[in-house]
C-alpha positions as CSV (number, residue, x, y, z in Angstrom):
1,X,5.3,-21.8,-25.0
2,X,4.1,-24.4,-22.6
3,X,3.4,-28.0,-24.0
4,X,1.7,-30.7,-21.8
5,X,-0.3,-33.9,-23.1
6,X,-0.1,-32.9,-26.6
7,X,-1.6,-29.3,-25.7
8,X,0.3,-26.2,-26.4
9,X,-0.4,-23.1,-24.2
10,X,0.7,-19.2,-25.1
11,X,1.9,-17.7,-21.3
12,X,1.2,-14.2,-20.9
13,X,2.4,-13.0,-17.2
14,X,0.3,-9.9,-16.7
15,X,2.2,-9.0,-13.1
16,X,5.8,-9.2,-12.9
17,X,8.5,-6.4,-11.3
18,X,12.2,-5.6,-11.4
19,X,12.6,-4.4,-8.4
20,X,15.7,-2.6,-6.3
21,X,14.7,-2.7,-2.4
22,X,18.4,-2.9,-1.0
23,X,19.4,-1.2,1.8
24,X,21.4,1.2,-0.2
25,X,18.3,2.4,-1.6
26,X,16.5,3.3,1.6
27,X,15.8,6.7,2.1
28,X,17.0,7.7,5.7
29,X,15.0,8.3,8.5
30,X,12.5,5.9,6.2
31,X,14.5,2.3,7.1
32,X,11.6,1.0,8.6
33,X,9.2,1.2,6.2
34,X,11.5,0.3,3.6
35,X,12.9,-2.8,5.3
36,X,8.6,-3.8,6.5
37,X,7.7,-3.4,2.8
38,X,10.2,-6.2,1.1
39,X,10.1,-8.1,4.5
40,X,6.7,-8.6,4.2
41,X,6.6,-9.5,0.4
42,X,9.0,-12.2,1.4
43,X,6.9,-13.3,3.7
44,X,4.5,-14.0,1.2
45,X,7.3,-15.8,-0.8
46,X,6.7,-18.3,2.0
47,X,3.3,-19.5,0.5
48,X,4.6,-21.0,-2.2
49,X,6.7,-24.5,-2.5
50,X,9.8,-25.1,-0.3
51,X,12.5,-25.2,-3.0
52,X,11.2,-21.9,-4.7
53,X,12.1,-20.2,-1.5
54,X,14.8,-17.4,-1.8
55,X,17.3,-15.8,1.1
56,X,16.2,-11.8,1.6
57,X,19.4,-10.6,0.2
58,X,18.7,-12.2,-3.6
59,X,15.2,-11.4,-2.7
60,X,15.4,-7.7,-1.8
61,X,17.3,-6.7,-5.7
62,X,18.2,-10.1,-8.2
63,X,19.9,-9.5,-11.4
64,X,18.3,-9.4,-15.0
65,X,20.0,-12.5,-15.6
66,X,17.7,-14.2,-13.1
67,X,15.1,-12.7,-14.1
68,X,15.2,-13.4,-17.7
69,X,16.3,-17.2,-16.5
70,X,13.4,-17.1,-14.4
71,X,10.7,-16.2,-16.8
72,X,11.6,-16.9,-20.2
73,X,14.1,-19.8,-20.0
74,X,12.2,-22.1,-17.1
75,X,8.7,-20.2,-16.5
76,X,7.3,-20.8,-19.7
77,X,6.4,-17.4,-19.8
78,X,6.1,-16.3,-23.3
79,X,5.4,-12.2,-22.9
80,X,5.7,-10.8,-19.7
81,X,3.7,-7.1,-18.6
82,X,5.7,-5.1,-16.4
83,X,3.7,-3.4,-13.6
84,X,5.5,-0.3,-11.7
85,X,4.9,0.5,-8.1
86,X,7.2,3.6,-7.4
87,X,7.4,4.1,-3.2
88,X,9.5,7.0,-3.6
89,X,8.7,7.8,-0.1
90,X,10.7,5.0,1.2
91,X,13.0,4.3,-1.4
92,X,15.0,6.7,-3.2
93,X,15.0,5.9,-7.3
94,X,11.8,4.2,-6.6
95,X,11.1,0.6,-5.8
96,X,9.6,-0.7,-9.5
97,X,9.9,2.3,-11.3
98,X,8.7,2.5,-15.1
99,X,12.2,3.7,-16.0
100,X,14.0,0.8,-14.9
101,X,11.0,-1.7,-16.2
102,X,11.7,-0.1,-19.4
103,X,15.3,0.0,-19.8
104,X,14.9,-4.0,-19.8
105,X,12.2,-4.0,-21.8
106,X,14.6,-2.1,-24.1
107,X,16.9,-4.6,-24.3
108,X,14.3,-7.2,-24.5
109,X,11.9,-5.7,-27.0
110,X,10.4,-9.1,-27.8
111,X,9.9,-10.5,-24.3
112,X,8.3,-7.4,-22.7
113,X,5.5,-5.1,-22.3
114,X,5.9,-1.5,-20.0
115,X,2.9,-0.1,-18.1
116,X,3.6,3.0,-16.3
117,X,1.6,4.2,-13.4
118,X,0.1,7.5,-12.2
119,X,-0.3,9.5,-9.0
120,X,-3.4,11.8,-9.1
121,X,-2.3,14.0,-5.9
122,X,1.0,14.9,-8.0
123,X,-1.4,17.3,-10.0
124,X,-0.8,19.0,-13.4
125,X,3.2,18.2,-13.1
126,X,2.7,14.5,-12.9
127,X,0.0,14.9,-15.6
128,X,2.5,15.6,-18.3
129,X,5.3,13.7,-16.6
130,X,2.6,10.6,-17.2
131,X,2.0,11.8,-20.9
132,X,5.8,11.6,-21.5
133,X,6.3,8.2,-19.9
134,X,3.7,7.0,-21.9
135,X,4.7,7.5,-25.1
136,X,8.2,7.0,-24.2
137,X,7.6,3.4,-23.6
138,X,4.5,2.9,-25.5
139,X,2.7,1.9,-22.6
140,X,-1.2,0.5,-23.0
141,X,-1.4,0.0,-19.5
142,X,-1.0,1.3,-16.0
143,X,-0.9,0.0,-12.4
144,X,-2.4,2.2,-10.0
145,X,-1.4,1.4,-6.0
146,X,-4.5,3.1,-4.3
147,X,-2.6,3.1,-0.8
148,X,0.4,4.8,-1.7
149,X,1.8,7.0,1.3
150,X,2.8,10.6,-0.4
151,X,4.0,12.9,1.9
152,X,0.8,13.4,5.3
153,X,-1.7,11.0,2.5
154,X,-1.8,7.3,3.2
155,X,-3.6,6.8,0.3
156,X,-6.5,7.7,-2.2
157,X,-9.5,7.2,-4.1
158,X,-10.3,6.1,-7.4
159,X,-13.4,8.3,-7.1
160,X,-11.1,11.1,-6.4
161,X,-12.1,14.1,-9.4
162,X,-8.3,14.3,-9.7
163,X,-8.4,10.9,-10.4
164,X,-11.3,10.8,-12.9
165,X,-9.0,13.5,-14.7
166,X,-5.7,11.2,-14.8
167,X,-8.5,8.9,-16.7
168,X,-9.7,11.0,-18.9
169,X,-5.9,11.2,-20.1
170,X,-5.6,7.9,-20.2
171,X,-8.7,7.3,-22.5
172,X,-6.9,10.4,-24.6
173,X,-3.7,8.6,-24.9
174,X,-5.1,4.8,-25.7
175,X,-3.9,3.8,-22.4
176,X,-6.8,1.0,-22.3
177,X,-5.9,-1.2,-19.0
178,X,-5.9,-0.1,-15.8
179,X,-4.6,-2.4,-13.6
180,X,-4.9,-1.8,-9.7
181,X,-3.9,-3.5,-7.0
182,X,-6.9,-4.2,-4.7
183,X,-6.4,-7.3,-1.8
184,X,-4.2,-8.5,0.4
185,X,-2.6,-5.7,2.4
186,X,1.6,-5.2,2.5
187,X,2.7,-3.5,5.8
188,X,2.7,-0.6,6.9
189,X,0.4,0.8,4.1
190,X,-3.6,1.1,5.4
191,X,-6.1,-1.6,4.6
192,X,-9.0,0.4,3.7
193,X,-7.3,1.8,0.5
194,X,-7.0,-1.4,-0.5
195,X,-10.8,-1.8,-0.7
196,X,-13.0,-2.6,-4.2
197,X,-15.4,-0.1,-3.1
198,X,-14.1,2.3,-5.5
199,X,-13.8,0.2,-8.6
200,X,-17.6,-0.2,-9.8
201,X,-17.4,3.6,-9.6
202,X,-15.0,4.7,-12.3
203,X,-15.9,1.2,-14.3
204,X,-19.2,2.7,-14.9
205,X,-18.2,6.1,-15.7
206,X,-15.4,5.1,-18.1
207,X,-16.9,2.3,-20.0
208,X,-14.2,2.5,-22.7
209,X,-10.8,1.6,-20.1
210,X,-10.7,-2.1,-19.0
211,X,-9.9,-2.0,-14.7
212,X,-7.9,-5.4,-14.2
213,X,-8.1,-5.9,-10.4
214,X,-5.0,-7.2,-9.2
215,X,-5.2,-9.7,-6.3
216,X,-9.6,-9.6,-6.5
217,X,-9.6,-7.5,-3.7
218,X,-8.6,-10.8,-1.4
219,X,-9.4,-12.2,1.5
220,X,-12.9,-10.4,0.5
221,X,-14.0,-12.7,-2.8
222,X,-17.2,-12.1,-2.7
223,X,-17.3,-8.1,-2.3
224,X,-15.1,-8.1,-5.9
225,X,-16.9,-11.2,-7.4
226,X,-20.8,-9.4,-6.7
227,X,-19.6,-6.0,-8.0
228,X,-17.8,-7.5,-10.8
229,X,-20.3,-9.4,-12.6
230,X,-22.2,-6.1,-12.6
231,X,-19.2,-4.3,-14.8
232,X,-18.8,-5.7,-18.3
233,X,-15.5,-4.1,-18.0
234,X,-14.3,-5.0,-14.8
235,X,-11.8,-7.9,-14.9
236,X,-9.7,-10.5,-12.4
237,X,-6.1,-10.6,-11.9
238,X,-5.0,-14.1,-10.8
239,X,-1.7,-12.7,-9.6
240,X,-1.4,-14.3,-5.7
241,X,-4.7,-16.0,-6.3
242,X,-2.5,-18.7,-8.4
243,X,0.9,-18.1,-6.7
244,X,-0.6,-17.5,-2.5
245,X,-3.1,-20.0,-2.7
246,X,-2.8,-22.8,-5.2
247,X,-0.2,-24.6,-3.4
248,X,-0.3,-23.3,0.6
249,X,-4.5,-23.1,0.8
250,X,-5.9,-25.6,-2.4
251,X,-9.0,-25.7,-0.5
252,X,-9.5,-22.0,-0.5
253,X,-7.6,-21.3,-3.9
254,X,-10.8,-23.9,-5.4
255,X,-13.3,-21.9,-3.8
256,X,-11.8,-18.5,-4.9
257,X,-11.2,-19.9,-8.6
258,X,-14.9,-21.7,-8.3
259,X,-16.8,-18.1,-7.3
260,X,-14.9,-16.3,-10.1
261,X,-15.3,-18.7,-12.6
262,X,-19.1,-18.6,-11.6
263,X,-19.2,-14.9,-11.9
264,X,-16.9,-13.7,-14.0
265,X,-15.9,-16.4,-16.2
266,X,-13.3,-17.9,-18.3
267,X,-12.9,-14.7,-20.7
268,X,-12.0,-12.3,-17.6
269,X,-9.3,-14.1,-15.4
270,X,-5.9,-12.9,-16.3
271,X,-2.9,-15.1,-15.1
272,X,0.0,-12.8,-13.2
273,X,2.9,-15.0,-11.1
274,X,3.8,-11.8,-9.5
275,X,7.6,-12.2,-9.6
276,X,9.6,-12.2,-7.9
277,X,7.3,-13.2,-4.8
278,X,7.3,-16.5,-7.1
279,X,8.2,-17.6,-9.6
280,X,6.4,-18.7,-13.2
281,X,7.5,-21.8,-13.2
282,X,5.3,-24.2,-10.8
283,X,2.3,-21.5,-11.1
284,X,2.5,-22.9,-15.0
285,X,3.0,-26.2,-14.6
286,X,1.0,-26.5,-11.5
287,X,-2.3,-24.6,-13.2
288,X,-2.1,-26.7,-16.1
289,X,-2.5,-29.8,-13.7
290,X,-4.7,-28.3,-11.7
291,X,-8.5,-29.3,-11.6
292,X,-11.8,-28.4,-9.5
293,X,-11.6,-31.1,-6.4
294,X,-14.4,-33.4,-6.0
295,X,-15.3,-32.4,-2.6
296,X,-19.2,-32.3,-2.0
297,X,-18.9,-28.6,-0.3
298,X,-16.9,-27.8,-3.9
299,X,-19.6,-29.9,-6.0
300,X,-21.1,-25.8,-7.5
301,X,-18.3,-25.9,-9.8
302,X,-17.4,-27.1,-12.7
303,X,-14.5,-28.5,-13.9
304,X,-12.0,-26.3,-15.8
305,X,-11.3,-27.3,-19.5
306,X,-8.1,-27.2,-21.3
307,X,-9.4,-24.4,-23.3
308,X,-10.7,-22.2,-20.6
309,X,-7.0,-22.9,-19.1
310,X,-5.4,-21.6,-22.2
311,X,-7.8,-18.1,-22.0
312,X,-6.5,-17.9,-18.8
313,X,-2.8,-18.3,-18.8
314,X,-2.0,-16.2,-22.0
315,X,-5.1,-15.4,-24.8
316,X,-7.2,-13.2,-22.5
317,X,-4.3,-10.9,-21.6
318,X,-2.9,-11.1,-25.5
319,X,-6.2,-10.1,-26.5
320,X,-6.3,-7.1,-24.0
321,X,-2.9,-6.2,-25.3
322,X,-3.4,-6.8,-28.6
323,X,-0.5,-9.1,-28.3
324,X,-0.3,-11.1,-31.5
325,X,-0.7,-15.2,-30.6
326,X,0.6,-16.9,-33.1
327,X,-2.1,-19.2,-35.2
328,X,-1.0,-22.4,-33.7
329,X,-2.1,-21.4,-30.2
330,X,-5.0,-19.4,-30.7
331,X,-8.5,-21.2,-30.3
332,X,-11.1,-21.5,-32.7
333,X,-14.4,-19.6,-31.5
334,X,-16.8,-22.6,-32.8
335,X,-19.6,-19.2,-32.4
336,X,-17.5,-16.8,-34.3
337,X,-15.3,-16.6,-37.8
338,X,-11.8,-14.8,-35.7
339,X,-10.3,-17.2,-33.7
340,X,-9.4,-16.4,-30.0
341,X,-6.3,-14.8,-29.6
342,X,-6.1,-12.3,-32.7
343,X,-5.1,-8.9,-30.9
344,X,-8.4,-6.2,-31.2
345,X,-8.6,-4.3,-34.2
């Protein structure tokens, strides 16, 4: 729990990884793609404050000690959301695999929650392998990475009918959020796939998932931020929106949070730090300080209120999650009886 000027705010970080990108998991004749990928995250570690800044080696694998230091004792993060992205292609046990997100969330049982992820071009076999991850870690989420390279494919569709299938499943199983990671692209995987063009598709056709996009399909805010307002179900996820552009770009990071707080609103923005490309703790703090500038090119928005902060950082995701808030920091709904913050029934 995060307390500032007599406020109390309930963190829920919807991104965050535990990740193993050292050279000793490079699969050979695949170095270059491996070493590009974590180079290039670190590269985005650049964006945020000077003294956050980490040397590649920590960066590339850190220990669950930092981790858990990093989150829990100095981010203020209260629950955290693990969100896998496999690149078994380049790496050999995976880069963020479910398995190893939820051995820690084993050990961790109150700290964490496990999504897993899915592949539709791995067919029938990675159907059930899916199932079984699922209910091995209770998952009520997955994150899906669009430009995946498997094998000749440098990517897919959400449209795919393999895809709609993996869907289906996941409406079957109560897998209810489906996080993807649509923006900014990460070298040497192929910008297109990284497109929202898909996502208004599959939001209409399965009305009963929530899609979280990860990133808001950045630089291109107002592609995601027309053809989210149209899907009720259809979601932001802050993650690099807070963390690559609150402190590098404040002028474009006020813009970006003014358009989707026009569009989208306070009750569908869902705080992710993205660790370990940064870290919890000044996103937190920072965001809590934050406020709309007063510039007259900015003069469209409206301020953000202590409240609306709260949905954002913790209450919207907890409510997604059914993550039970406890009663001193929900909100009261001065429209409705149940306050914010009680998980869904």
């Amino acid at each position: 729990m995060y307390q500032k000027d007599g406020e109390k705010y309930f963190v829920v970080d919807a991104h965050t990884h535990f990740w193993d990108a050292s050279p000793e998991n490079w699969v050979e004749g695949q170095e270059e793609y491996a070493k590009g990928w974590i180079e290039c995250f670190h590269a985005y570690q650049g964006l945020g404050p000077q003294e956050t800044h980490w040397p590649i080696d920590r960066f590339r694998k850190y220990s669950e000690e930092l981790m858990m230091h990093d989150l829990f004792e100095a981010g203020h993060v209260d629950k955290a959301i693990f969100q896998p992205t496999n690149l078994r292609q380049w790496y050999k046990t995976g880069f963020n695999t479910t398995e190893n997100d939820g051995a820690l969330a084993e050990k961790h049982p109150d700290k964490f929650l496990v999504n897993t992820t899915f592949d539709p071009r791995e067919g029938d076999e990675g159907m059930k392998a899916f199932e079984e991850r699922v209910k091995r870690y209770h998952c009520k989420g997955v994150k899906l990475y669009t430009a995946e390279w498997r094998g000749d494919s440098r990517g897919w569709s959400l449209k795919d009918p393999d895809a709609a299938r993996y869907l289906e499943k996941c409406e079957e199983l109560g897998v209810k959020n489906i996080h993807i990671h649509k923006g900014p692209t990460i070298w040497p995987l192929d910008k297109d796939a990284f497109d929202v063009s898909d996502v208004d598709h599959v939001a209409t056709n399965f009305q009963g998932l929530n899609f979280i996009v990860e990133h808001v399909g950045l630089p291109r805010i107002e592609d995601f931020c027309f053809m989210a307002t149209q899907e009720r179900n259809v979601y932001a996820g802050l993650a690099v929106v807070v963390g690559g552009l609150m402190h590098a770009r404040p002028k474009f990071f006020a813009k970006v949070m003014g358009e989707l707080m026009f569009w989208l609103g306070e009750d569908k923005l869902i705080f992710g730090a993205d660790y370990a490309i940064w870290e919890p703790k000044w996103q937190v703090e920072g965001f809590v300080d934050w406020n709309m500038p007063g510039d007259e090119e900015l003069s469209d928005f409206a301020p953000l209120t202590v409240d609306q902060k709260k949905k954002i950082l913790g209450l919207n995701a907890a409510r997604l999650y059914d993550i039970d808030v406890p009663e001193e920091l929900r909100l009261k709904d001065p429209e409705n009886v149940e306050p914010v913050g009680v998980p869904n029934s």
